[in-house]
MIDREN-996722 format. One line per 8 residues: number of its first residue (from 1); for each residue x, y, z of C-alpha. Coordinates in nm, 2 decimals, always signed. Layout:
<recs>
NUM = X Y Z ~ ... .
</recs>
This chain:
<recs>
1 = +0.00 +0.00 +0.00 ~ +0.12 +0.35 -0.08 ~ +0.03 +0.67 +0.09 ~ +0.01 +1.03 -0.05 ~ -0.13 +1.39 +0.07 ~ -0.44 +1.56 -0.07 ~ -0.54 +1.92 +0.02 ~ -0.88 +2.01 -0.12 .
9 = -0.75 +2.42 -0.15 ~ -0.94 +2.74 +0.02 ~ -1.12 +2.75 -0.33 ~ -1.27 +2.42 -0.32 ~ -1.38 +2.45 +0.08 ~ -1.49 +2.77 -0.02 ~ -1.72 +2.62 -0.33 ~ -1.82 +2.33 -0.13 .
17 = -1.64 +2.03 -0.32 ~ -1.54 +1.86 +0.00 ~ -1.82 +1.56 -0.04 ~ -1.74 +1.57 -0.39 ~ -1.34 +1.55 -0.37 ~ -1.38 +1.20 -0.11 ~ -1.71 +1.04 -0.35 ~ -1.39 +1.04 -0.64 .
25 = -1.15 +0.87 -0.37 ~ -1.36 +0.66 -0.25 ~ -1.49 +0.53 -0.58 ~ -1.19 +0.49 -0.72 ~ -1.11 +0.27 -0.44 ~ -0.87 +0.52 -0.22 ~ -0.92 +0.50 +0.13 ~ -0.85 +0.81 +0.36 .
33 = -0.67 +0.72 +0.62 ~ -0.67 +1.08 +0.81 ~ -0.82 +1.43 +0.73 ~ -0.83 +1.75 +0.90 ~ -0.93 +2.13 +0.81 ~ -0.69 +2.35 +0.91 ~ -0.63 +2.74 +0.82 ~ -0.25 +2.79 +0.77 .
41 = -0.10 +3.06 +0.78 ~ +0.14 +3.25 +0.51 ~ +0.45 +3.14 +0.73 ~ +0.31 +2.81 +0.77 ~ +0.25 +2.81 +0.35 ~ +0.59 +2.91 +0.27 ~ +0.71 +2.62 +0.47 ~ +0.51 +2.38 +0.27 .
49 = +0.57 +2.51 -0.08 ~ +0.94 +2.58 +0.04 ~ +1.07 +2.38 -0.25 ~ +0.87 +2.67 -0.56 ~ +1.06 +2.96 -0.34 ~ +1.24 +3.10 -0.66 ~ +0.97 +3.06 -0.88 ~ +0.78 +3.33 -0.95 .
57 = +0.44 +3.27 -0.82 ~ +0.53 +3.16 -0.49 ~ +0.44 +3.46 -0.34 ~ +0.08 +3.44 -0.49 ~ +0.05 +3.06 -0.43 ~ +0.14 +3.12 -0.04 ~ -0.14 +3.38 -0.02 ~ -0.40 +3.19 -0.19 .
65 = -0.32 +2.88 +0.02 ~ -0.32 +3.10 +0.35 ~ -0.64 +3.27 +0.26 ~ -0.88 +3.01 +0.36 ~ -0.92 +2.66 +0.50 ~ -0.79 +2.35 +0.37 ~ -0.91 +2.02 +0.37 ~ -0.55 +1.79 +0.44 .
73 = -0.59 +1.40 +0.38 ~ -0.38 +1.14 +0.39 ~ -0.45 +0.86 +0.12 ~ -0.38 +0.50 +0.08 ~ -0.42 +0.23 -0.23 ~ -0.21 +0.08 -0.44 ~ -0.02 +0.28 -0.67 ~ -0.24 +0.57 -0.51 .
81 = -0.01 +0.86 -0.58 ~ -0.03 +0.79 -0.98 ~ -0.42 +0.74 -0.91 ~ -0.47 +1.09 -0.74 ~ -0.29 +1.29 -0.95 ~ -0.50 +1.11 -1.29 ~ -0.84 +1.20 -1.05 ~ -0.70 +1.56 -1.02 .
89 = -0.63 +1.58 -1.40 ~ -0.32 +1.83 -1.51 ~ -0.24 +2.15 -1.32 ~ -0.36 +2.37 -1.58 ~ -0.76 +2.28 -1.58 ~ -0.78 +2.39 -1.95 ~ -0.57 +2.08 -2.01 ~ -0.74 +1.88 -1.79 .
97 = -0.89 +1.55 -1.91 ~ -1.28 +1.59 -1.89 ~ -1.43 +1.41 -1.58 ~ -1.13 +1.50 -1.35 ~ -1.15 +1.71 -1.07 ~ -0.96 +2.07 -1.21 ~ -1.18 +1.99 -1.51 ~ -1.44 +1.99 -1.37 .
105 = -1.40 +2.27 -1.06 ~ -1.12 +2.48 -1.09 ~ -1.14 +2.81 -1.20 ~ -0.75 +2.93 -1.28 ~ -0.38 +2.75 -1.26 ~ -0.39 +2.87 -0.89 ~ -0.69 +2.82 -0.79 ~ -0.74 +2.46 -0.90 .
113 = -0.92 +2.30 -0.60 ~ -0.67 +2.03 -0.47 ~ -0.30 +1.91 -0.44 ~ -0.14 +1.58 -0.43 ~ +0.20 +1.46 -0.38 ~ +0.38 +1.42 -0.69 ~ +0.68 +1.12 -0.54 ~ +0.68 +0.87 -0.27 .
121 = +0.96 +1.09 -0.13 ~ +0.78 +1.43 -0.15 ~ +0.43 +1.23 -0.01 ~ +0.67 +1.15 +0.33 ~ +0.77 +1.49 +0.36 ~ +0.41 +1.64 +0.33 ~ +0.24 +1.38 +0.49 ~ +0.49 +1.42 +0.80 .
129 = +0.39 +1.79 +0.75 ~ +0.06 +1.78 +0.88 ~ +0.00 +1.48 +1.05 ~ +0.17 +1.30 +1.35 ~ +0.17 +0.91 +1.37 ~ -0.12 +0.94 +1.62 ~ -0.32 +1.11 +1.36 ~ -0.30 +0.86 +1.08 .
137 = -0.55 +0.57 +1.13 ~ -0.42 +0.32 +0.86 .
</recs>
């Protein structure tokens, strides 16, 4: 079994997707093994998306993700961090697959309703993150 993080984004809270986000999981056969809401804050974003600090919308990212609250999640399945990011469908919604989550939801490249670890090794770190051992009921 292989684990993975999922933040539904302040947009997608805000629009009411978080029913909709876990029906897709747990249809697809993904079992959450820990969720939360929490509200971080810019500091707390920065931390998180430490590895996009020179890019240029780092800045802008950190806000948006500190402007609301976020659904966190840890996943499991097999192979689940290949099947969350096909659910979530390409960054950029306009290239999207139809019948994926950004496709269907998101409403800019920022605000595209959820995240997901890209790697087994970037799932530890963000996982670890947010969530103690006590937290995670898998």
């Amino acid at each position: 079994m292989e684990r993975t993080l999922s933040i539904i984004k302040p947009d997608g809270v805000k629009q009411g997707l978080i029913g909709e986000v876990v029906r897709r999981f747990e249809k697809n056969g993904i079992r959450i093994i820990a969720m939360k809401m929490i509200r971080m804050t810019k500091n707390q974003a920065k931390g998180f998306y430490a590895v996009h600090e020179k890019r240029p919308f780092f800045d802008s990212l950190t806000d948006f993700m500190s402007s609301g609250p976020v659904v966190v999640m840890v996943l499991e399945a097999d192979d689940v961090i290949a099947k969350n990011r096909t659910l979530m469908g390409a960054t950029n919604f306009e290239e999207a697959a139809e019948g994926t989550i950004r496709r269907d939801f998101a409403t800019d490249i920022e605000k595209n309703v959820v995240h997901g670890s890209d790697s087994p090794e970037t799932a530890a770190f963000e996982i670890g993150y947010f969530f103690n051992a006590f937290e995670i009921a898998g």
